[in-house]
C-alpha positions as CSV (number, residue, x, y, z in Angstrom):
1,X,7.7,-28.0,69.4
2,X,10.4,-26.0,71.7
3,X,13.9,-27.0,71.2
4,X,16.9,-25.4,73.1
5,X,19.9,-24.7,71.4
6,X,23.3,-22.8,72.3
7,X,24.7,-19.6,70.8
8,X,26.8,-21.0,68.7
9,X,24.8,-23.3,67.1
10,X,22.0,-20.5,66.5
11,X,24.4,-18.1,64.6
12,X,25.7,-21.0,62.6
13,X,22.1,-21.8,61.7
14,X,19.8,-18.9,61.8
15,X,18.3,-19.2,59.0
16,X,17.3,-22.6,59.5
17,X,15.9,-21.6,62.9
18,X,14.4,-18.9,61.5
19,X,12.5,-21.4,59.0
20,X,11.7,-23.6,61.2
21,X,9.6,-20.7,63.6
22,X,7.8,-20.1,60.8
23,X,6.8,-23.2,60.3
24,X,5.2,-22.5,64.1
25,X,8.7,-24.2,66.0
26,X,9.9,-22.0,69.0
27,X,13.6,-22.1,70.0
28,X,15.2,-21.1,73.2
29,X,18.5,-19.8,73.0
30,X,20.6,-20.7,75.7
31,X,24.6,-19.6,76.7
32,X,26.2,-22.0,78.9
33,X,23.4,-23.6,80.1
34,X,21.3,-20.4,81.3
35,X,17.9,-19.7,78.9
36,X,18.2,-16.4,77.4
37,X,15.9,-15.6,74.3
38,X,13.2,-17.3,72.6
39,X,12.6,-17.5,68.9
40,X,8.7,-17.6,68.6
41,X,6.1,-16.8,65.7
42,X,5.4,-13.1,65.8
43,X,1.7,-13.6,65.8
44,X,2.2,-15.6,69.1
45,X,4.6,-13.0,71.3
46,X,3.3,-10.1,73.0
47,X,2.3,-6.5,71.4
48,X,5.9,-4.5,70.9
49,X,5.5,-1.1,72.5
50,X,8.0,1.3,71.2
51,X,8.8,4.3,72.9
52,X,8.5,7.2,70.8
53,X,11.8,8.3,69.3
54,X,12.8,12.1,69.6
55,X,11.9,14.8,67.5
56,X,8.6,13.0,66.9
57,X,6.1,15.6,66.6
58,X,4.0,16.9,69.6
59,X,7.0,16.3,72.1
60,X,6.9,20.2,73.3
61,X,3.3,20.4,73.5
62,X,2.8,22.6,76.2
63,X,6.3,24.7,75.7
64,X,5.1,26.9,72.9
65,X,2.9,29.7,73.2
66,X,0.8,31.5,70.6
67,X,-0.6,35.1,70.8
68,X,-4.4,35.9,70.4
69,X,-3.0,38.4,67.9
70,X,-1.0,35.7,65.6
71,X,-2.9,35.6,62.4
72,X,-3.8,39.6,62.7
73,X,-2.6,41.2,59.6
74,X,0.9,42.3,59.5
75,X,1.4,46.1,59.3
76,X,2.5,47.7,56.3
77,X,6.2,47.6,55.6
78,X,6.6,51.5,55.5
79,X,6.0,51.7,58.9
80,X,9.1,49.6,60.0
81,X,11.0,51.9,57.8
C-alpha cells in the first residue's frame, strides 16, 4: 500500500511511518503538493553506492615511488658520523 503524506504530518509521526514500512507500506512524502521522498523497505530500493570518503587507503596510488634499493641494508651508523 502507498500512501502520501505532507511534511508535517511525517515528522509528527515518524516513527509510526517508520513502522508501518516495515510492515512492507511505502509512503511518499510530499511538500505542498509536489512528491519529494519515498519511505520504502530497504530490501526493495536500489543498491546505495557510496563514494569513497577521503583518506581511505589506496587514494595516492600511483603518487608514491619506491626505490629498487628500499629494503637494502642500511649502512652502518659510523659512517654517517
Amino acid at each position: 500500500m502507498v500512501e502520501t503524506v505532507n511534511v508535517g504530518e511525517a515528522k509528527t509521526h515518524f516513527s509510526r511511518l517508520l513502522a508501518r514500512v516495515e510492515a512492507g507500506d511505502r509512503i511518499v512524502i510530499a511538500r505542498a503538493g509536489h512528491l519529494i521522498a519515498e519511505l520504502a523497505p530497504i530490501a526493495e530500493l536500489a543498491p546505495i553506492t557510496h563514494a569513497r570518503p577521503p583518506g581511505m587507503p589506496g587514494m595516492d596510488r600511483g603518487r608514491l615511488v619506491i626505490d629498487d634499493n628500499f629494503d637494502d641494508p642500511l649502512p652502518d651508523f659510523e659512517e654517517y658520523m
